[in-house]
Backbone as CSV, one residue per row, in Angstrom:
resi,resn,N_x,N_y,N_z,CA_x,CA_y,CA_z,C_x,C_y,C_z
1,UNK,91.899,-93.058,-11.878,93.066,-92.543,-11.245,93.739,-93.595,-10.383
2,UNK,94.804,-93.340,-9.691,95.415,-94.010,-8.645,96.354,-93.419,-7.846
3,UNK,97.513,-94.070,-7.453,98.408,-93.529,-6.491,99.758,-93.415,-6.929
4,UNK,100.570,-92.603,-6.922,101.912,-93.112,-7.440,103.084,-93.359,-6.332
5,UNK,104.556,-93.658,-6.707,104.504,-93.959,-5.530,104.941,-93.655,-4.434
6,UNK,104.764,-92.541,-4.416,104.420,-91.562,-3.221,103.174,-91.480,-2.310
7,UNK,102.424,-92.308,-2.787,100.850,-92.382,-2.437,100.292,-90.741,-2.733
8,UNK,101.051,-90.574,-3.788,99.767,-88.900,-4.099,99.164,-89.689,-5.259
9,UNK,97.704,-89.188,-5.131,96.998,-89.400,-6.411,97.607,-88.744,-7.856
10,UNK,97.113,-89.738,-8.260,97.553,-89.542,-10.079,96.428,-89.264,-10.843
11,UNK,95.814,-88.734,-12.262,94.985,-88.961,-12.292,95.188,-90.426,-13.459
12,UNK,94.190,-90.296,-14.138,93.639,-91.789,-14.830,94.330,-91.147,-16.145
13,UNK,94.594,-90.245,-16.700,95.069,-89.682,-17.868,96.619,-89.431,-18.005
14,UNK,97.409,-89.450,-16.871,99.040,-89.464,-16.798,99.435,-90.578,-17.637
15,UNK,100.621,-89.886,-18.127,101.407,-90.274,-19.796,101.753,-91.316,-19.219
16,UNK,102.101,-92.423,-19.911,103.061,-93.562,-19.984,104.213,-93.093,-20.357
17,UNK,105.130,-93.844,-18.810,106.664,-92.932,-19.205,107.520,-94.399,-19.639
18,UNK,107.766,-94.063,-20.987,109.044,-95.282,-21.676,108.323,-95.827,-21.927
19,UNK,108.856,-96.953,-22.821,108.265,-98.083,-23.293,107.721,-98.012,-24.787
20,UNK,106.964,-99.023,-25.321,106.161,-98.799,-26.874,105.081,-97.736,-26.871
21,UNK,104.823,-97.525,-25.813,103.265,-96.895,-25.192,103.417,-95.473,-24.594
22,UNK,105.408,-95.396,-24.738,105.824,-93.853,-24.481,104.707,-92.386,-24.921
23,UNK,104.288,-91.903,-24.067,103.334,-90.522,-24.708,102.332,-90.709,-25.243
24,UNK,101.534,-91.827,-24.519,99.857,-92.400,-24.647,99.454,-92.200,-23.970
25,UNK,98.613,-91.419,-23.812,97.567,-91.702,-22.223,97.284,-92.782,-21.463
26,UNK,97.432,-92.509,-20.164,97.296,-93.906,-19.778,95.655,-95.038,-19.611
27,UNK,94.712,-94.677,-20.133,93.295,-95.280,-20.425,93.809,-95.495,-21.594
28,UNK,94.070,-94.959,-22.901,94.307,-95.180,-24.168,95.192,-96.295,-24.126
29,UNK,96.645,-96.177,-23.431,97.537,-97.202,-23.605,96.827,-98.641,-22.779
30,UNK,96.128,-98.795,-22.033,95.467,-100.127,-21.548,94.861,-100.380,-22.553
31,UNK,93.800,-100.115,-23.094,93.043,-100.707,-24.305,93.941,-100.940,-25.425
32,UNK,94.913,-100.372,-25.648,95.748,-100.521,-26.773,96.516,-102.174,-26.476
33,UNK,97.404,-101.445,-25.491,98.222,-103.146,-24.808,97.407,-104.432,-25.102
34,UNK,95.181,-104.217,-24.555,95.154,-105.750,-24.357,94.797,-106.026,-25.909
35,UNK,94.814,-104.812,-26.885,95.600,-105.733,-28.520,96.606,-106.391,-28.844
36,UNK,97.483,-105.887,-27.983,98.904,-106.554,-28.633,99.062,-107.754,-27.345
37,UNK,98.447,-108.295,-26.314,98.431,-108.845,-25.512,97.829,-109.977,-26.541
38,UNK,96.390,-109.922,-27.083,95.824,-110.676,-27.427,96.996,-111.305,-29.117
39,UNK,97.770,-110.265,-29.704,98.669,-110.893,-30.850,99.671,-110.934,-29.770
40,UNK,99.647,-111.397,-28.716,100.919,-112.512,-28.059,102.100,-111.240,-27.910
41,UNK,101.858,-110.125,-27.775,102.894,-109.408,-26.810,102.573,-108.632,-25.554
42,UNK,103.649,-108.707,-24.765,103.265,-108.158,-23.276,103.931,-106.953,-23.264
43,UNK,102.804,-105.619,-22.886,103.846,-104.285,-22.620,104.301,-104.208,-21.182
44,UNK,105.546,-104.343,-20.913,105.885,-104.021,-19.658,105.519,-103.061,-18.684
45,UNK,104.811,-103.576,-17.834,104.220,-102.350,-16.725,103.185,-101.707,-17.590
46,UNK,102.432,-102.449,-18.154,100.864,-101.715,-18.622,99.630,-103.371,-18.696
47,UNK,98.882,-103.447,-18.313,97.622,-104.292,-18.158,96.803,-103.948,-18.666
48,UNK,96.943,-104.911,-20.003,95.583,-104.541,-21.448,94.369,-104.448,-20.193
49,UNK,93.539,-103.897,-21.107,91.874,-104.063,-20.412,91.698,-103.704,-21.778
50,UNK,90.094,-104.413,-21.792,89.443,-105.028,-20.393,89.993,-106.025,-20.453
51,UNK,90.885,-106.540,-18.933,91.078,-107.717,-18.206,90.650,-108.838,-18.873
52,UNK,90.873,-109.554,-19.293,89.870,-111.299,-19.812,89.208,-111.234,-20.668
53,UNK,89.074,-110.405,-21.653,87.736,-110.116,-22.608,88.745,-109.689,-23.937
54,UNK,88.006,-110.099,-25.024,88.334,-109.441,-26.036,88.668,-108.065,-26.241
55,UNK,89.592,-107.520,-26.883,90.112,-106.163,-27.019,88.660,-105.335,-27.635
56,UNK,88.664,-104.076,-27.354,87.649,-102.986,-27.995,88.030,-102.716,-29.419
57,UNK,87.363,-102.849,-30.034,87.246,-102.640,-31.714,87.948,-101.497,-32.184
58,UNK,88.916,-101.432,-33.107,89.231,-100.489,-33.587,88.649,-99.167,-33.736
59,UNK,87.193,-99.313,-34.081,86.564,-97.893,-34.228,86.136,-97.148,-32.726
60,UNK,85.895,-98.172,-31.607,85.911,-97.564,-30.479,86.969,-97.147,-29.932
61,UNK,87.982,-97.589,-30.391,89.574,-96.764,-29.518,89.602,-95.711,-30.320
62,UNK,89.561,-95.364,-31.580,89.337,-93.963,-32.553,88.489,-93.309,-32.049
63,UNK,87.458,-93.524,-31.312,86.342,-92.888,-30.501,87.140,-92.428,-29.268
64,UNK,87.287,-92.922,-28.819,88.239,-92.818,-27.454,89.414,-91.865,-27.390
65,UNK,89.991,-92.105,-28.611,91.483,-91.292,-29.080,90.898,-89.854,-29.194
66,UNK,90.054,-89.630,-29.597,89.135,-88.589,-30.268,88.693,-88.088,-28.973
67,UNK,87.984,-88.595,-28.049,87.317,-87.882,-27.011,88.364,-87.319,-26.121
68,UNK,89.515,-87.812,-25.634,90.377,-87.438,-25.415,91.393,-86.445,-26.211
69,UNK,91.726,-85.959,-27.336,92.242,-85.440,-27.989,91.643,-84.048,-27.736
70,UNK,90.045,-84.205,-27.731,89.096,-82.708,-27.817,88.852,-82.467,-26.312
71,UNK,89.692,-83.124,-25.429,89.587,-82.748,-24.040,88.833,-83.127,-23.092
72,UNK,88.210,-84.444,-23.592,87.228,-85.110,-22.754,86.417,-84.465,-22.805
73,UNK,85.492,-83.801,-23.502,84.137,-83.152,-22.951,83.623,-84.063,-22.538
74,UNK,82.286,-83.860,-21.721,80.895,-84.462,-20.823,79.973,-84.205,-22.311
């Protein structure tokens, strides 16, 4: 999560508003970005992660897309 800028908390799952990344979650759209970071494009106002490291493998963001889709269960 974080703050917006109002300083009210946000949580970690608020949409990406505009952009390529329009109506992604916002955990989904970071891992996504530091792909296209790593093929040499920058999404405005989004910071691939993980930070400095190679992007997460295709089949783990499908994992990810997925856990989120079914509502995050625990």
């Amino acid at each position: 999560g974080g703050l917006d800028d109002q300083g009210l908390r946000k949580s970690l799952f608020r949409v990406i508003e505009g952009g390529p990344l329009a109506g992604t979650p916002k955990l989904l759209a970071h891992v996504l970005a530091r792909q296209l970071e790593v093929a040499g494009t920058i999404v405005p106002g989004v910071r691939g992660m993980p930070l400095g490291l190679p992007p997460i493998p295709p089949e783990d963001i499908q994992l990810l897309e997925s856990w989120i889709a079914q509502g995050r269960p625990e």
